[in-house]
N, C-alpha and C positions, 0 to 999 in steps of 0.2 A: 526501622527498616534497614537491614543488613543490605546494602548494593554490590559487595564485592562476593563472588565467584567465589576465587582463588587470590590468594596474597602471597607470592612467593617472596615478600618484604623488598625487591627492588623493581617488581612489578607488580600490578593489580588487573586482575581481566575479573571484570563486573559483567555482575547479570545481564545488563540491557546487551554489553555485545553478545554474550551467549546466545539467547532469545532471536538477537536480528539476524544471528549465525546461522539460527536451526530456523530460522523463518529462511534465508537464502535459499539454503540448503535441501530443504522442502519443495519451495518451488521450483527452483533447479529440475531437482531427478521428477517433478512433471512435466514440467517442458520437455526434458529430455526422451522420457519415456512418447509423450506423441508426437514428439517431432523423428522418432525412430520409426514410428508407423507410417511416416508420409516419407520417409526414404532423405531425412536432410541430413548432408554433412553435419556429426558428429562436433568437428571439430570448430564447425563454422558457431553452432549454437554455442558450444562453450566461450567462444571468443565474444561472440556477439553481450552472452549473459556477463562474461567476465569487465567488459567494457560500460555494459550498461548500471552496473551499478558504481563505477567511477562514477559516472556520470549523473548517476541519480545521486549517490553522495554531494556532487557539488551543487545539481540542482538543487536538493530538500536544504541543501546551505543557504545559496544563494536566497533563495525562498523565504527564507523566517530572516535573516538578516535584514530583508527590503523591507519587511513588515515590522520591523523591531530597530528602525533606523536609528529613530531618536537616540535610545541606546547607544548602538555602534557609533553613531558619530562621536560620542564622550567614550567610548573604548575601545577605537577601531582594534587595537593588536587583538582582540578576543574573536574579531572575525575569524581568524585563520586558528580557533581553538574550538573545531565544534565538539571535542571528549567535555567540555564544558554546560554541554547540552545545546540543544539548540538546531535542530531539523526536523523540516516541515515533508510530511507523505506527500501533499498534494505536488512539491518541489521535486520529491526523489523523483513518482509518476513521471511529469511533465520532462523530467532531464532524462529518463533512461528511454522514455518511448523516443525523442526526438533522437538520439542517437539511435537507436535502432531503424527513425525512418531512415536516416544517413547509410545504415551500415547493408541493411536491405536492400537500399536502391544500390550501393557500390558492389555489394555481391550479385546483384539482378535476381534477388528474391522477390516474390510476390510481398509488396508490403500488408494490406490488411491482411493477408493469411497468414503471416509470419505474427500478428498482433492477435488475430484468434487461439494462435498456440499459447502466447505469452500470458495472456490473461488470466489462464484458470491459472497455474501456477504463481502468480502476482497475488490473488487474491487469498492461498492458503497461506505465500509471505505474509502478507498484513496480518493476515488473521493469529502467526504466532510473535510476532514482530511486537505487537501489542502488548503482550505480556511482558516484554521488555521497558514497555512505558510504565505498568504499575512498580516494576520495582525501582525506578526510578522518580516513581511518584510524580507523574505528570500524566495527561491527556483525563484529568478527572472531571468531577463536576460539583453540582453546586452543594452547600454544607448540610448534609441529613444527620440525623437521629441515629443510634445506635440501632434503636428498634426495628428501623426504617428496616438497615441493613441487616438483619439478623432475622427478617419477615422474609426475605428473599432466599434463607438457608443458604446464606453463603459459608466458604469451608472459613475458619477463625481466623487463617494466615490473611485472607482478603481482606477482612472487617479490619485486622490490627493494619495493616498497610495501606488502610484510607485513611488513616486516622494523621492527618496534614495538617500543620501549621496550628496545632491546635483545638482541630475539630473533625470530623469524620467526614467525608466524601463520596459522592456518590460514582461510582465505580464504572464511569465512564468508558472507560478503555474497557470493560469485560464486554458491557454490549457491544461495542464494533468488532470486537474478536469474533464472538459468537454469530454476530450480523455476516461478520465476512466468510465464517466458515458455512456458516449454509449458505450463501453464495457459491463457493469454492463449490461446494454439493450441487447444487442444481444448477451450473455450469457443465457439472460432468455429465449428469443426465441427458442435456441437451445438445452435449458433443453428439450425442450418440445417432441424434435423429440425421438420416439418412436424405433428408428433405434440405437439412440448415445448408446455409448460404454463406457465402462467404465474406466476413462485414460483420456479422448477425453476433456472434459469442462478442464481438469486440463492441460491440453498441449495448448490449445487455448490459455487457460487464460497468462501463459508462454510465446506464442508469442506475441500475443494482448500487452501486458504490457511491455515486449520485446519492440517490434516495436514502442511502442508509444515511451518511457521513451530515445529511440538512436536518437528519431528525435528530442523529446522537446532541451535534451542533449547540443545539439547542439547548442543551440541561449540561453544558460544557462551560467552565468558570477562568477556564484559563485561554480560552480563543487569541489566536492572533487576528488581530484589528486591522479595518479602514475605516477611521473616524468611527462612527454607531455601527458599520456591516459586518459580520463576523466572515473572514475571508475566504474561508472554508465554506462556509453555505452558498456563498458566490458564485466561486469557482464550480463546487458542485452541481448547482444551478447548471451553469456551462457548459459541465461533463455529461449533463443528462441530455440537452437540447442536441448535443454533439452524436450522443447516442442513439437518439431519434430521427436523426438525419441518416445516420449510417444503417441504421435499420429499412427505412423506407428506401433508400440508395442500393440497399442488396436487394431489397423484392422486386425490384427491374430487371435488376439482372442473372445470369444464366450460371454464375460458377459459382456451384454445391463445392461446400468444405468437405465432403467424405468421400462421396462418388468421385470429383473429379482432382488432379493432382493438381490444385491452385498456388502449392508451395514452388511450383517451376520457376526455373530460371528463365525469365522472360528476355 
């Protein structure tokens, strides 16, 4: 598996940045595009998205580092090396939403509306972001048959780029692509309804992502660990129960994501 891009021989820009480039970059201009229909500052979202993935950069660090201690304590300097590999999604999430509740409430934007917008666009990131993990040959799973893979009609480039450590793998990272891009789709559909609430896409999004990320989990060979829990399934766990809270928490109350401007500067 070739990982480099581009080699201009005193640099290398490799596939996975590519991938998590055009995965940004994707969800970017959907953010953008709806948060131009609810009338927000332009420049406020580019600050806020350009901030949030600093942020989520050190979360998704932070993230696998704690869970990968053992490690880093016999090699701290590699902390502060994550082109080395080594960032966890559930870390990116968790750092770039918290600064944006920070950035939200300092601008006096409506926080969960500002999170409704951010979501579908998060979830078409992952979904091409992923693609960045196969050619870096991580986020796999456990060791199948040539057969196995070749019953699925996948294109030849996948089947030879499972092929890890020896043995073939089951291509993990395509179903959560796949998983999150129909997400990303019937997110959009449900923007649309005229009824939804505000809370509602961001609780969805929470289980959706939830539910995919405990099933993938599960036929996943390289998990980050606590003790026997696989941390991912946990946390997912979390995100779904979070999501259900927030869902039930918007059918109280009165402010629709469409009809009414919930994006205001409160």
């Amino acid at each position: 598996m070739d990982r480099v891009f581009l080699d201009l021989g005193f640099f290398q820009i490799k596939w996975y940045s590519v991938f998590i480039l055009l995965g940004i970059i994707s969800g970017y201009l959907v953010i953008r595009k709806e948060s131009q229909k609810k009338g927000i500052s332009q420049e406020f979202i580019l600050d806020m998205v350009f901030y949030s993935l600093i942020f989520g950069i050190i979360g998704a660090r932070i993230y696998y580092v704690l869970f990968n201690s053992s490690y880093y304590w016999k090699h701290p300097l590699e902390i502060f090396m994550p082109w080395h590999g080594g960032l966890a999604i559930h870390g990116g999430i968790i750092g770039g939403l918290l600064f944006q509740c920070y950035y939200s409430k300092k601008k006096k934007y409506h926080m969960l509306g500002m999170f409704d917008i951010l979501v579908v666009g998060i979830l078409i990131g992952q979904s091409i972001g992923r693609w960045g993990n196969f050619f870096n040959q991580e986020a796999y799973g456990r060791i199948v048959s040539l057969h196995y893979l070749q019953s699925f009609h996948l294109p030849k480039f996948i089947i030879k780029g499972m092929y890890i450590d020896g043995a073939y793998r089951e291509p993990t990272f395509l179903y959560e692509s796949i998983a999150s891009f129909i997400g990303f789709l019937v997110l959009l559909l449900i923007r649309k309804n005229k009824k939804l609430k505000t809370g509602q896409l961001t609780g969805i999004y929470l289980i959706w992502y939830g539910i995919e990320r405990m099933m993938i989990e599960t036929f996943r060979s390289d998990s980050l660990m606590l003790g026997t829990i696989k941390v991912a399934q946990l946390v997912s766990l979390i995100a779904c129960m979070v999501g259900l809270l927030l869902i039930i928490k918007s059918l109280k109350e009165n402010k629709y994501y469409i009809s009414e401007k919930v994006l205001y500067k409160s």
